[in-house]
N, C-alpha and C positions, 0 to 999 in steps of 0.2 A: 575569233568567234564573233558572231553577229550580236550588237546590242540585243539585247533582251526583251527591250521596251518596240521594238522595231517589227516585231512580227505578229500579223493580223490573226485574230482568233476567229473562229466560227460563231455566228450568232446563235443561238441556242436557245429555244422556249422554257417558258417556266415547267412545262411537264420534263422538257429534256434534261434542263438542267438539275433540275431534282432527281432523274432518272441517274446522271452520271455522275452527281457528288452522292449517291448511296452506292452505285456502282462502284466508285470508289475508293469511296468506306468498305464496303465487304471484301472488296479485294485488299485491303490493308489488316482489318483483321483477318482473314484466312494467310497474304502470305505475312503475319508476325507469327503466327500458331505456325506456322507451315514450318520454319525455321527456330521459332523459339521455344517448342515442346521439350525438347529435350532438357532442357535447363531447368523446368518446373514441373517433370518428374526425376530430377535430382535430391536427393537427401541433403547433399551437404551446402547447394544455393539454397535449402530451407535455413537450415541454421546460419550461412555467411550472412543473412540478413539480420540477424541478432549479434551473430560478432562482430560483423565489420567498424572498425571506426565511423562516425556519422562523418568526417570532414573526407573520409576514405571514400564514402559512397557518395558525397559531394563532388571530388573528384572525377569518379567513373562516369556519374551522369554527368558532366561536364564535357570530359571529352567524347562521350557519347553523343551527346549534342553538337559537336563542333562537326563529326564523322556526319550525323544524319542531316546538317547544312549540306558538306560536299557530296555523298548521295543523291539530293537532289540536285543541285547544279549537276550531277551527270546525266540524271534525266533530263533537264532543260538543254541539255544538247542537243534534244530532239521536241519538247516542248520549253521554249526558251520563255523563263519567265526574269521578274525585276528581281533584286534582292531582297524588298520588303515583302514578295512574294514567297521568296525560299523561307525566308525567317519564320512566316505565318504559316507555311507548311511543314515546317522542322517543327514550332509548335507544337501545330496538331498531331503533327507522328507521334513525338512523346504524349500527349496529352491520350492519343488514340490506347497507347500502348500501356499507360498507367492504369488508365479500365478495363481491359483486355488481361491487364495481370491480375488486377484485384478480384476480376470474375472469375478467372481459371483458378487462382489461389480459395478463393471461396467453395468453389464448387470439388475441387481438390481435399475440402474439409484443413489446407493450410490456414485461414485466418479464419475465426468464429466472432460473435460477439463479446467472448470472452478474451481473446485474444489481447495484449496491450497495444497500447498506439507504439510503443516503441518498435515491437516485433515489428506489426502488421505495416510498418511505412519501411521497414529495415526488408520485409522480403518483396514487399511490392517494387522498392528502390531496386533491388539486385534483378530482379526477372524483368523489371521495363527494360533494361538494358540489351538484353539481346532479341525482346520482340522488336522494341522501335528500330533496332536493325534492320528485323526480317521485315519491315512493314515499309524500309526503305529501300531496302530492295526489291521488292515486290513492285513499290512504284516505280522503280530504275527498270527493270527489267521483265517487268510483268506484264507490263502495262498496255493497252489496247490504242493504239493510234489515234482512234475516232474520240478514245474520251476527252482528247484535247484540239481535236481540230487539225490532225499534225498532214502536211501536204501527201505523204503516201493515202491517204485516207480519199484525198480528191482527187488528184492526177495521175496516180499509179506508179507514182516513182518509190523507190522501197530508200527510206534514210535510216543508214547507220549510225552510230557513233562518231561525234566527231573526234579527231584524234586528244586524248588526256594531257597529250605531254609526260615526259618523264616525271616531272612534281606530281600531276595527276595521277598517275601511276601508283607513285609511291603514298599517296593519299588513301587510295585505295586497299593497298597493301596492308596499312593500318587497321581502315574498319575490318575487312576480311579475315586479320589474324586473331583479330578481338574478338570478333564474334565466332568464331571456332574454338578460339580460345578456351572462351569461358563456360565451354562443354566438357572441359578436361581438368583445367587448372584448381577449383574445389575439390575433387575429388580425391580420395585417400587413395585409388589406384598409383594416380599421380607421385606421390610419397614414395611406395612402395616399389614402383621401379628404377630409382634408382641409387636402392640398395644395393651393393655392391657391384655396381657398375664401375669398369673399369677405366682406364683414360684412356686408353687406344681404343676400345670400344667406343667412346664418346667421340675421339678424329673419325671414326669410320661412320658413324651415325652423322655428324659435320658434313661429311664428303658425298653420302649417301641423298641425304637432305636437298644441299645444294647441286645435283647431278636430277634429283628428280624435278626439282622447282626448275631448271632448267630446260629440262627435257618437253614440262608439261606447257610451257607458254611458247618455246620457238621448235619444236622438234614432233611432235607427237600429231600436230595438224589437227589441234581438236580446235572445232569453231571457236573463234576468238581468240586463236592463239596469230602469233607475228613468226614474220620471217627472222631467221638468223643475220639478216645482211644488218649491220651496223646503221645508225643514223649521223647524223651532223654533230649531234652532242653527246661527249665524251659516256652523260648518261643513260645515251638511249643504245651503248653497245651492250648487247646479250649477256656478255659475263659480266660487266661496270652492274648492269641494271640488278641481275641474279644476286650478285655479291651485294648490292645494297638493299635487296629486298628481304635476303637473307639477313641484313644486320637488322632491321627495322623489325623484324621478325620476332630475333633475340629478346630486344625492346620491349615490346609488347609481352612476352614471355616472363620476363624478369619484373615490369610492371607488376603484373596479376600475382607472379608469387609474391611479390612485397605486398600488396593490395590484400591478401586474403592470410596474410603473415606466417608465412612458409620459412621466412630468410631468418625468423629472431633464435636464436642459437643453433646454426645452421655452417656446418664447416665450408672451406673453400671448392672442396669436393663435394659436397652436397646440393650447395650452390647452381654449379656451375652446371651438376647433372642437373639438375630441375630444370636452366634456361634451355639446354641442349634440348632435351626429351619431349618438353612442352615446347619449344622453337620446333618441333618438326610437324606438329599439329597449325602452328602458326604459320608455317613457309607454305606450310599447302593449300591451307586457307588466301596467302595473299596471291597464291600462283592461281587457284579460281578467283580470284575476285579482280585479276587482270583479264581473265577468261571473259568475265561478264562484259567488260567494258568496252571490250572487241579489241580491232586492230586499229580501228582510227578510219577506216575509209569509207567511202559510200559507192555504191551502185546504182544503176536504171533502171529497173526493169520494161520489156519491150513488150 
């Protein structure tokens, strides 16, 4: 990839430029709302914001933040910015997203003046988390060429994604699981299936899981999926990649139940159904969020 520092910006007036940092901003809050509703008409992110451990929700936003750095750096694939750049924009995403909760929670009638500061920082702490997501994704893949000067905008050349890499990938895999994730993982449905779930049920949901995350990045030919043909590195073949997407998955799965304390007297079968059944919400999530990030190649347009 091309330094960062090396490619020319468009000059831009004080009208323009104020026209496209509110430009923006609107498109960062609309897409964290876009993707992060669901979570804050949840009942049980109302209260994980009062149970969760505070060093727990240190945590989440932690690697939350780490996820909505590498989000950007996928967009400077195509607007290449420095890294005190990304940083001051990973910032503002959460910064964006911390208001964006506290409005919707207020207007929601979740936090009043009555409210304690403990609650009201415990549920705004859990809902920033999957808007600054969606508000990084939104800039990843939302985003309009011209707001940043990008060369399709002047020569008519159409630039894709440059290719992630396998790491990149698997990067990606992470934010993606997270934030689908944690549309499921509070939730007492969650719990409840699986009850009596049995273990050859659980191999077949395994097998089922990893046959559709497969199907849907090399087989299904939906935009941004890749060819089946193997790469140069062991982990850029289709099943290496699958099988490690699918673990990274689990991961992320097993995380959010410790996170939201699912696992404290919790048998080996209970367990393991919770990584299983929440890991198929996760594999799906990391198998779109490959989707997003295309194939890796670029094109001309003539």
């Amino acid at each position: 990839m091309n330094d960062p520092a090396k490619r020319p910006r468009q000059n831009q007036g004080p009208g323009e430029s104020v026209a496209t940092t509110l430009r923006q901003l609107v498109r960062g809050i609309a897409g964290g709302l876009l993707l992060g509703l669901p979570p804050l008409f949840t009942m049980e992110m109302w209260f994980q914001g009062f149970l969760l451990d505070s060093w727990k929700m240190v945590v989440l936003i932690a690697i939350t933040f780490v996820i909505v750095i590498g989000y950007s750096a996928f967009s400077g694939f195509r607007h290449e910015r420095t890294w005190p750049d990304l940083i001051i924009d990973s910032i503002q995403t959460m910064g964006i997203a911390v208001v964006v909760s506290l409005i919707a929670l207020f207007l929601l009638g979740r936090i009043d003046p009555d409210t304690s500061l403990r609650d009201a920082i415990g549920k705004i702490g859990v809902q920033t988390i999957p808007i600054s997501l969606g508000i990084s994704l939104a800039g990843a893949q939302l985003a309009d060429p011209k707001d940043d000067g990008d060369e399709a905008a002047d020569g008519g050349a159409e630039v894709a994604a440059v290719d992630a890499g396998p790491y990149g990938r698997f990067f990606v895999v992470l934010g993606a699981a997270l934030f689908l994730s944690l549309n499921i993982a509070p939730t007492e449905e969650s719990i409840f299936l699986v009850v009596g779930t049995n273990w050859w049920l659980l191999l077949l949901i395994v097998f089922a899981t990893l046959l559709m995350s497969y199907a849907i990045v090399f087989y299904a030919d939906f935009r941004g999926g890749r060819s089946p043909t193997a790469g140069d590195s062991p982990l850029d073949h289709p099943l290496t990649e699958t099988a490690v997407a699918y673990a990274l998955s689990l991961f992320v799965s097993a995380f959010l139940v410790w996170s939201f304390g699912q696992t404290e007297g919790a048998t080996v079968h209970t367990l393991v159904s919770q990584f299983v059944l929440l890991g198929v919400v996760a594999a799906f999530g990391g198998a779109a969020g490959r989707l997003l990030i295309g194939s890796g190649t670029s094109s001309e347009s003539t």
